[in-house]
N, CA, C and O atoms as a Tripos MOL2 file, in Angstrom:
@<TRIPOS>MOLECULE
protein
  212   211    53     0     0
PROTEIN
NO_CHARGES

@<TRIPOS>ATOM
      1 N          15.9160   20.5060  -25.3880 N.3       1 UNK1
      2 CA         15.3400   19.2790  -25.9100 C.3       1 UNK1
      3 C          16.3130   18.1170  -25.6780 C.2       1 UNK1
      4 O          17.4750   18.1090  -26.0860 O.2       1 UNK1
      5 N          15.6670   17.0430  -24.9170 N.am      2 UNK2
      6 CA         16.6400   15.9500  -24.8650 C.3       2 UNK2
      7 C          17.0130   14.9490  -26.2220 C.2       2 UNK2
      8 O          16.3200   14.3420  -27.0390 O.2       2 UNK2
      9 N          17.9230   15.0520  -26.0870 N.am      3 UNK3
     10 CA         18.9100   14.4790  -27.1890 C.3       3 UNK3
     11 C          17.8520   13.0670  -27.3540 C.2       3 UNK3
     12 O          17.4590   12.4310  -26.3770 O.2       3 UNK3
     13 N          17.3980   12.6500  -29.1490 N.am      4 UNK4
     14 CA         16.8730   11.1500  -29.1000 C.3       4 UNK4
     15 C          17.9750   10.2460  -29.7800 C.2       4 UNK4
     16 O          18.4610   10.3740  -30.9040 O.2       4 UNK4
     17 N          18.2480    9.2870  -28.8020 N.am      5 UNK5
     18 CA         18.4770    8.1190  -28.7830 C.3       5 UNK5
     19 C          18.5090    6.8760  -28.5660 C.2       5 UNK5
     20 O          18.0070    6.6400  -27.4670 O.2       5 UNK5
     21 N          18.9440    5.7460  -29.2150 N.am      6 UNK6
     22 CA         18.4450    4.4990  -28.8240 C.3       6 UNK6
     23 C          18.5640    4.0460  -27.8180 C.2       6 UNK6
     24 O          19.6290    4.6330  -27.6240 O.2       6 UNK6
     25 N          18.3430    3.1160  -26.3260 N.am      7 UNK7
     26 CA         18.6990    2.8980  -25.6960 C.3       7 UNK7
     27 C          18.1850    1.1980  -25.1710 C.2       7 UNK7
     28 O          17.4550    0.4890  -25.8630 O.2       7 UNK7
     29 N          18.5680    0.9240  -24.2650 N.am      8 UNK8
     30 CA         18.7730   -0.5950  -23.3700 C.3       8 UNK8
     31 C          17.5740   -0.9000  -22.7000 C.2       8 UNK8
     32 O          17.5200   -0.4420  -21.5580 O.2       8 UNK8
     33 N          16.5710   -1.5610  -23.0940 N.am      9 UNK9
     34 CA         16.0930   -2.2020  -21.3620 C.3       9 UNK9
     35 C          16.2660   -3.3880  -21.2890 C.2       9 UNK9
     36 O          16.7290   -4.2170  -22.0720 O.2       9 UNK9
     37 N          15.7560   -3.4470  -20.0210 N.am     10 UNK10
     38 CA         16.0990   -5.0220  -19.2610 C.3      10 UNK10
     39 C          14.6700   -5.4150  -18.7540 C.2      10 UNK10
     40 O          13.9770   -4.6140  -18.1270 O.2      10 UNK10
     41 N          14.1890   -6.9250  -19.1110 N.am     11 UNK11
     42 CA         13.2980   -7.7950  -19.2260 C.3      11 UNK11
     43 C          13.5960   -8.8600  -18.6930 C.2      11 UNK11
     44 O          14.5980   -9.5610  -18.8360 O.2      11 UNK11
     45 N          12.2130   -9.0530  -17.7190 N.am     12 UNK12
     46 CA         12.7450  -10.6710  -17.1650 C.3      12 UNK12
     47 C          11.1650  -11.1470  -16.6770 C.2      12 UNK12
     48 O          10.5150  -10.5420  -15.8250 O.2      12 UNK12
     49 N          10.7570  -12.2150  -17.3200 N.am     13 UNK13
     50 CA          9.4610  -12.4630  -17.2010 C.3      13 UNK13
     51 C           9.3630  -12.8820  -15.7560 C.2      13 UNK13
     52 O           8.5310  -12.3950  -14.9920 O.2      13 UNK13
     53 N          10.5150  -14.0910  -15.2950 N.am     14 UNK14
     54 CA         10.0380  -14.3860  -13.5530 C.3      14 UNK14
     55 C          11.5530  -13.8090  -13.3150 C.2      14 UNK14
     56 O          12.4010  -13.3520  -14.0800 O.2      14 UNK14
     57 N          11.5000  -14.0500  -11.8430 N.am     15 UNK15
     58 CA         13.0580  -14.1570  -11.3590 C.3      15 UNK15
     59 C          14.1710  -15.1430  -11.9520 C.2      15 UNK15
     60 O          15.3730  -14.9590  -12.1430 O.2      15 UNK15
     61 N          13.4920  -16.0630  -12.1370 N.am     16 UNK16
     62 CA         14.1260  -17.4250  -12.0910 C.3      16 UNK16
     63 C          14.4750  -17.2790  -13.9400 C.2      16 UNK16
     64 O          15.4450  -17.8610  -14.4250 O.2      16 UNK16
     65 N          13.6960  -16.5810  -14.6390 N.am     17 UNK17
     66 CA         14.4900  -16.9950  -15.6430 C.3      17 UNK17
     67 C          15.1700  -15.9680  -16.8730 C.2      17 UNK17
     68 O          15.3810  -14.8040  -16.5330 O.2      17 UNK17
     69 N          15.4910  -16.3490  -18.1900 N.am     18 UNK18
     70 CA         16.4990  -15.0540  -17.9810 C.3      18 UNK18
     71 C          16.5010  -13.8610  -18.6420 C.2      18 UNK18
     72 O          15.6220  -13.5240  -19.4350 O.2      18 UNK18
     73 N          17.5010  -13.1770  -18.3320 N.am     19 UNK19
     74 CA         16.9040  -11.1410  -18.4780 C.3      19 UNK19
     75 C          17.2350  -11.1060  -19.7940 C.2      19 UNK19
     76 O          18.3840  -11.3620  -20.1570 O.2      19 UNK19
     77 N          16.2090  -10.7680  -20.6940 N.am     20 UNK20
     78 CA         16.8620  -10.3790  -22.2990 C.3      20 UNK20
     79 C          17.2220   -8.4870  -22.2410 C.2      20 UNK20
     80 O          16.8500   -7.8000  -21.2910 O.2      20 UNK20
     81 N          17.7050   -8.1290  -22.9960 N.am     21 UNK21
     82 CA         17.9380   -7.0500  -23.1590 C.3      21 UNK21
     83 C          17.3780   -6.6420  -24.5950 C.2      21 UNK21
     84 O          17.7540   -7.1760  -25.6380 O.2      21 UNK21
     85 N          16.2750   -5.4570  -24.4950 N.am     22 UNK22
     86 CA         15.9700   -5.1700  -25.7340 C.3      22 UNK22
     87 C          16.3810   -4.1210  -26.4310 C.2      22 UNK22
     88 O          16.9230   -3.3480  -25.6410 O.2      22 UNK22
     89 N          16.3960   -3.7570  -27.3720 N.am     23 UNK23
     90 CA         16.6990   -2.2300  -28.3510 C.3      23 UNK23
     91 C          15.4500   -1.6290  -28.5560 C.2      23 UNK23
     92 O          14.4460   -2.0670  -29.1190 O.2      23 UNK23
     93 N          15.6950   -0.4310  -27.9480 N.am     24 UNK24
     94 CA         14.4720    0.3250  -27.9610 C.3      24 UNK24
     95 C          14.6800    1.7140  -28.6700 C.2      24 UNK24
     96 O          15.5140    2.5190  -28.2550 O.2      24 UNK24
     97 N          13.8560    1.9590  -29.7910 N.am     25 UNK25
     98 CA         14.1990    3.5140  -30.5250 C.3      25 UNK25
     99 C          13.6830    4.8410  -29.9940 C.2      25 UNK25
    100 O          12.7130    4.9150  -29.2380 O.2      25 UNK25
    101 N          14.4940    6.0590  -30.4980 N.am     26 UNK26
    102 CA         13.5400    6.7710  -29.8740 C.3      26 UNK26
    103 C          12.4770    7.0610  -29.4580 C.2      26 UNK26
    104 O          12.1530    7.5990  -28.3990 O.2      26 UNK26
    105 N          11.5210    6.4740  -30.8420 N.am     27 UNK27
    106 CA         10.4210    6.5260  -30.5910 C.3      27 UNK27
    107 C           9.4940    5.8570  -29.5140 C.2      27 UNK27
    108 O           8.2790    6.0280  -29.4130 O.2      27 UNK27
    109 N          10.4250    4.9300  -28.5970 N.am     28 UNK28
    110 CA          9.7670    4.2050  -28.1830 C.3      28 UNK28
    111 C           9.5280    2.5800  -27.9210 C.2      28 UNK28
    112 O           9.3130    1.7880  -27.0040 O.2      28 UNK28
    113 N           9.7790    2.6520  -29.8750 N.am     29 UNK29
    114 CA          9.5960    1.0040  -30.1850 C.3      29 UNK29
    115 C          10.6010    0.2060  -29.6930 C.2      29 UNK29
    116 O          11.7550    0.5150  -29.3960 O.2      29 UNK29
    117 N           9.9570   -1.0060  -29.6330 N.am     30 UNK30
    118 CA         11.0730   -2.1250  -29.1710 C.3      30 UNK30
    119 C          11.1200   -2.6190  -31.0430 C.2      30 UNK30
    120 O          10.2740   -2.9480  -31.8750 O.2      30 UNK30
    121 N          13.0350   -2.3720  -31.0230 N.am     31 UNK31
    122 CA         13.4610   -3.2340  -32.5990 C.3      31 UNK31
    123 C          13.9340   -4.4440  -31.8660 C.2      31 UNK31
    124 O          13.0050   -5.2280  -32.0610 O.2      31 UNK31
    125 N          14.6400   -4.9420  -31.2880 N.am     32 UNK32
    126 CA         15.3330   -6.2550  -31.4420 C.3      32 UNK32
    127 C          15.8080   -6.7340  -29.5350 C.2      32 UNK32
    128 O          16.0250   -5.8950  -28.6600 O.2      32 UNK32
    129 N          15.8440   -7.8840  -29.3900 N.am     33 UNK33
    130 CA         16.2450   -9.0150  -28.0920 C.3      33 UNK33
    131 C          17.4280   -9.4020  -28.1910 C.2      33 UNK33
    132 O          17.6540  -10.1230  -29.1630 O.2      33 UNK33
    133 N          18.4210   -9.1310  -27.3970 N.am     34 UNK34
    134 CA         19.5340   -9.9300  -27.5240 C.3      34 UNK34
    135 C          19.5110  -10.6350  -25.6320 C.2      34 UNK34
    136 O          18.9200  -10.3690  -24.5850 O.2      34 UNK34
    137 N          20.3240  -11.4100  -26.0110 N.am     35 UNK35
    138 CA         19.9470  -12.3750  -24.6700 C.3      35 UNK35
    139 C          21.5250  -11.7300  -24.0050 C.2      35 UNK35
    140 O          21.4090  -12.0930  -22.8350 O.2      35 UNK35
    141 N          22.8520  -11.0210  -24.0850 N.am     36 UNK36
    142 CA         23.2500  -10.3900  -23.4150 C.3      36 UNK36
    143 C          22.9450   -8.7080  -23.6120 C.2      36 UNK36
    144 O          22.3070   -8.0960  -24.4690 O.2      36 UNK36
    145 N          23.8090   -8.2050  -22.2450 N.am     37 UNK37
    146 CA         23.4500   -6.8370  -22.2210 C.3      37 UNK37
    147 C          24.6270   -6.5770  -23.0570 C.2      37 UNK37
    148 O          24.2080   -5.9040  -23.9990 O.2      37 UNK37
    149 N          26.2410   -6.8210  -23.2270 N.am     38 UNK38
    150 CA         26.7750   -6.1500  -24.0780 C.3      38 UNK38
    151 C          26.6150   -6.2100  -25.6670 C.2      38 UNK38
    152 O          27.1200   -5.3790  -26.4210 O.2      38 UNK38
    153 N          25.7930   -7.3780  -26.1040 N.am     39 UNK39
    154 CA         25.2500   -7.0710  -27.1420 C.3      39 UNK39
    155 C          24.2610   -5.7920  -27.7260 C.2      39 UNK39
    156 O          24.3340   -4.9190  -28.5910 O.2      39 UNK39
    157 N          23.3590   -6.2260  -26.7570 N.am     40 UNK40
    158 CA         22.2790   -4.8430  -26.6720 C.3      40 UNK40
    159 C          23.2080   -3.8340  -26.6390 C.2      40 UNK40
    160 O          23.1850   -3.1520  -27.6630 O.2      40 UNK40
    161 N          24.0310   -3.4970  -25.8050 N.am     41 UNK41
    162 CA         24.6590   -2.1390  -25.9310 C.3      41 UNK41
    163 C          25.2990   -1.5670  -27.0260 C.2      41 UNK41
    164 O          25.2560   -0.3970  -27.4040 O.2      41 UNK41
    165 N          25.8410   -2.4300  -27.4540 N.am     42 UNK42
    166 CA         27.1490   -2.5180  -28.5470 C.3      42 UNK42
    167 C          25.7830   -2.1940  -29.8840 C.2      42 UNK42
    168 O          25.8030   -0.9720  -30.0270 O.2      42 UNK42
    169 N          25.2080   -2.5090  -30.3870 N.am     43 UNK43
    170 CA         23.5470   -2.3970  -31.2140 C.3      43 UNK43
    171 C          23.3700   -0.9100  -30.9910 C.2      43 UNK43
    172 O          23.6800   -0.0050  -31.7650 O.2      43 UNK43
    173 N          22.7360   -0.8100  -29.6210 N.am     44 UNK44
    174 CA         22.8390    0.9780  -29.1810 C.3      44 UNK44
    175 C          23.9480    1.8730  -29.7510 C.2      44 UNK44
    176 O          23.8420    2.9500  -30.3360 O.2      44 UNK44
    177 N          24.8250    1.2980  -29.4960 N.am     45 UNK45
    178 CA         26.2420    2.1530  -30.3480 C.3      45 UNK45
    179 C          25.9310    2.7210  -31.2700 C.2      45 UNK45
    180 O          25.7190    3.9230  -31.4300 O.2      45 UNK45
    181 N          25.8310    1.0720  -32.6100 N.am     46 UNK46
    182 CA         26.0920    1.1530  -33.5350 C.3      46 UNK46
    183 C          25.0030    2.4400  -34.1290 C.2      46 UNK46
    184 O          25.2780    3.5020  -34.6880 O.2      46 UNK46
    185 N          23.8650    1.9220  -33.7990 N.am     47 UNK47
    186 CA         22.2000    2.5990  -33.8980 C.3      47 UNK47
    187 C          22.1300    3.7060  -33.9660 C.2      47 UNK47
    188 O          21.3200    4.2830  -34.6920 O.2      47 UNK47
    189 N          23.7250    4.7940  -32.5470 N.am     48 UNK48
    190 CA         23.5290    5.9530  -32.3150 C.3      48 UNK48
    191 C          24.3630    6.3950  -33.0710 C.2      48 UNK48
    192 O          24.0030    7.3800  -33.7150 O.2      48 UNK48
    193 N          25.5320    5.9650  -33.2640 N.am     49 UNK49
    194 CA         26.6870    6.0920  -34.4830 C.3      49 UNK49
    195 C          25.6310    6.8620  -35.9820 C.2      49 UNK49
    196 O          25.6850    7.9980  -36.4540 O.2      49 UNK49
    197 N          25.0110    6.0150  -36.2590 N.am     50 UNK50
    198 CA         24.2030    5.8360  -37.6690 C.3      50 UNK50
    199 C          23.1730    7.2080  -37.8860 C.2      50 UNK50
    200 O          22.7700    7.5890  -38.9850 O.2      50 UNK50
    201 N          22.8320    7.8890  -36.4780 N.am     51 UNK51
    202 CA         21.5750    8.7260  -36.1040 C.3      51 UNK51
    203 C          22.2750   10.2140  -36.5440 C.2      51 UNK51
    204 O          21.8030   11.1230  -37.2260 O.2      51 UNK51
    205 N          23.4500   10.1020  -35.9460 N.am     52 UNK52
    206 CA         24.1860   11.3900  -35.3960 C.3      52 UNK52
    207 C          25.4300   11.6760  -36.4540 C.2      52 UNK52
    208 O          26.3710   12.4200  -36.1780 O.2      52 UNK52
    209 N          25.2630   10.8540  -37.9090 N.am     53 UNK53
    210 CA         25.7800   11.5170  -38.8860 C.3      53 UNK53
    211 C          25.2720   12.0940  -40.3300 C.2      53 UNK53
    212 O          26.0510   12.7120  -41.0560 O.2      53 UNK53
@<TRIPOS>BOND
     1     1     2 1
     2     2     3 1
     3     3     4 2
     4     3     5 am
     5     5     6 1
     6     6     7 1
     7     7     8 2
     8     7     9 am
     9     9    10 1
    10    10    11 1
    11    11    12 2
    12    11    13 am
    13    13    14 1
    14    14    15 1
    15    15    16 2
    16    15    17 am
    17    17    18 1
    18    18    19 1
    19    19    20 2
    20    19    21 am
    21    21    22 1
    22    22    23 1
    23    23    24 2
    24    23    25 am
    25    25    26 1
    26    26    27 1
    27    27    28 2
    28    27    29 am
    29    29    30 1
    30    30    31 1
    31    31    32 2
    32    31    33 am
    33    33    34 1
    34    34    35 1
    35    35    36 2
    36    35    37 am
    37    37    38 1
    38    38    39 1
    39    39    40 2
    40    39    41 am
    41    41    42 1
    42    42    43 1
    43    43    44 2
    44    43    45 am
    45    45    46 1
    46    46    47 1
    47    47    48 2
    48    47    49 am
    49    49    50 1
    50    50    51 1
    51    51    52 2
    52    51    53 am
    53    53    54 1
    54    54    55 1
    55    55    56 2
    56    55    57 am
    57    57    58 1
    58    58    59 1
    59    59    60 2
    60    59    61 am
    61    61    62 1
    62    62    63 1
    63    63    64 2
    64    63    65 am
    65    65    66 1
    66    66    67 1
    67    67    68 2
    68    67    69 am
    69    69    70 1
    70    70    71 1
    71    71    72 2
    72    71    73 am
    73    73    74 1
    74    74    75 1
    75    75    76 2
    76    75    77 am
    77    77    78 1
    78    78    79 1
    79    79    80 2
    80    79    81 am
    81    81    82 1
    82    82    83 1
    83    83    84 2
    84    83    85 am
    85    85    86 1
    86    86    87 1
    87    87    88 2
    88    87    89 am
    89    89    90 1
    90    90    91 1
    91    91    92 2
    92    91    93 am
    93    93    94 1
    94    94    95 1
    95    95    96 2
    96    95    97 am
    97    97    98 1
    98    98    99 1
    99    99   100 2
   100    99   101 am
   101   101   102 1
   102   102   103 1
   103   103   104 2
   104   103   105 am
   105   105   106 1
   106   106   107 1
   107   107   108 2
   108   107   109 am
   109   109   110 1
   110   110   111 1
   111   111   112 2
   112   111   113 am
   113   113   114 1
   114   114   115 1
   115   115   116 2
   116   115   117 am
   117   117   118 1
   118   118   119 1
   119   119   120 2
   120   119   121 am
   121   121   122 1
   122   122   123 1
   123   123   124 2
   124   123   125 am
   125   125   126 1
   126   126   127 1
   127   127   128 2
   128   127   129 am
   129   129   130 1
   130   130   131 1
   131   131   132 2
   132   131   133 am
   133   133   134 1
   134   134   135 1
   135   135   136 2
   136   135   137 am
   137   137   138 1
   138   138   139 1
   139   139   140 2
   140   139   141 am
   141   141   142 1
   142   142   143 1
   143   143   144 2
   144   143   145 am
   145   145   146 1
   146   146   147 1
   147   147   148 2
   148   147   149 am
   149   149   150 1
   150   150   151 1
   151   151   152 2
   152   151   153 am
   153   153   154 1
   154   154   155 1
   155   155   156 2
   156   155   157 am
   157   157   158 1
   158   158   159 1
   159   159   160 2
   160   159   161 am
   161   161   162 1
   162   162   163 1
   163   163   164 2
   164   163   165 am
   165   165   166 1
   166   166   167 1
   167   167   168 2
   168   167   169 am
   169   169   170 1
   170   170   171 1
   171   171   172 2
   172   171   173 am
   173   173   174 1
   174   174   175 1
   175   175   176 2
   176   175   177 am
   177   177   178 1
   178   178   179 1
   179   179   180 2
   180   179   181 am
   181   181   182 1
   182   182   183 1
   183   183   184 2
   184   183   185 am
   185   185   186 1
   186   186   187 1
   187   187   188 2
   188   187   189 am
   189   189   190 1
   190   190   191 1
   191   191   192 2
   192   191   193 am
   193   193   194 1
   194   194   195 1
   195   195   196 2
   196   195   197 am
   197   197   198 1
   198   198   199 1
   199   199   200 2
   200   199   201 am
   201   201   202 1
   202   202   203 1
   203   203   204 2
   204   203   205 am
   205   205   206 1
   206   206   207 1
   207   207   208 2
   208   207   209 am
   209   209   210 1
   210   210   211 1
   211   211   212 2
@<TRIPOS>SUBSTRUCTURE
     1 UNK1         2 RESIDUE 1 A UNK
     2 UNK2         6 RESIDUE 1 A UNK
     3 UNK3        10 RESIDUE 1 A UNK
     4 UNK4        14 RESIDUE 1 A UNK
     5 UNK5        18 RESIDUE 1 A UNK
     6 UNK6        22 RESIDUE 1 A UNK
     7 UNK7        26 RESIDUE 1 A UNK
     8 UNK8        30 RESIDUE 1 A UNK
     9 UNK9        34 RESIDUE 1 A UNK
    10 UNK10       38 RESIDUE 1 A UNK
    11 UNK11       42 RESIDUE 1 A UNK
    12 UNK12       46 RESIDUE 1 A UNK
    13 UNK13       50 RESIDUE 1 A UNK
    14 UNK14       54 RESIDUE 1 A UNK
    15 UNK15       58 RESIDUE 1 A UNK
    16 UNK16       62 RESIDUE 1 A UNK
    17 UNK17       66 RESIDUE 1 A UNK
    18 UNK18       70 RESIDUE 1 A UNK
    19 UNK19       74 RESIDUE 1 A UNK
    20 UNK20       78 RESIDUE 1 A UNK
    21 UNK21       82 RESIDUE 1 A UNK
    22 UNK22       86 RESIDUE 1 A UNK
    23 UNK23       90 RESIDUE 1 A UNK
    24 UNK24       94 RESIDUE 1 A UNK
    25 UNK25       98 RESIDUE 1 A UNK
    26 UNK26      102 RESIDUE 1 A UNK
    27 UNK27      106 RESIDUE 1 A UNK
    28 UNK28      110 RESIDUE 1 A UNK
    29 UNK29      114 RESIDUE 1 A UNK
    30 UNK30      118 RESIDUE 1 A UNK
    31 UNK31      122 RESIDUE 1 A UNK
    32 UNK32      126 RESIDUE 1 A UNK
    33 UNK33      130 RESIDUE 1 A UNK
    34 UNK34      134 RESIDUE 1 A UNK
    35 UNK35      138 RESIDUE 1 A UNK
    36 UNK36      142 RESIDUE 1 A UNK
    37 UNK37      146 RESIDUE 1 A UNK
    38 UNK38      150 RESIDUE 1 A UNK
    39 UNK39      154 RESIDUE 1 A UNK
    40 UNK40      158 RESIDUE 1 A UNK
    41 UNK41      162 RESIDUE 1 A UNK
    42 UNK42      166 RESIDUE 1 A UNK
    43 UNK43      170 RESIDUE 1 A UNK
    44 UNK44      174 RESIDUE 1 A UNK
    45 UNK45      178 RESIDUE 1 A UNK
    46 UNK46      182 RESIDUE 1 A UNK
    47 UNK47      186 RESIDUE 1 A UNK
    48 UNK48      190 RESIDUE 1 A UNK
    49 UNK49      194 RESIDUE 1 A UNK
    50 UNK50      198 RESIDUE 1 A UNK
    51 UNK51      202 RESIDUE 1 A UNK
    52 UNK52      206 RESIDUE 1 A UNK
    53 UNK53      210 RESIDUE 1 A UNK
């Protein structure tokens, strides 16, 4: 069974403008937009930190 955790995508409505990064839960859902990716990631951390104790 693959391990559930939160993870990163990347969004960009045209080319031209700019890529948000969302938080996405296991389940699926999109929780939250941050407009960089090391934010988003650093969120993922925290998210997976919180899951896995």
């Amino acid at each position: 069974m693959r391990r559930q955790e939160f993870r990163v995508e990347t969004t960009q409505d045209t080319p031209r403008s700019r890529a948000e990064y969302t938080l996405v839960d296991p389940d699926g859902e999109y929780r939250q937009t941050y407009r960089t990716e090391a934010a988003a990631r650093a969120a993922a951390e925290r998210a997976n930190r919180r899951r896995t104790r």
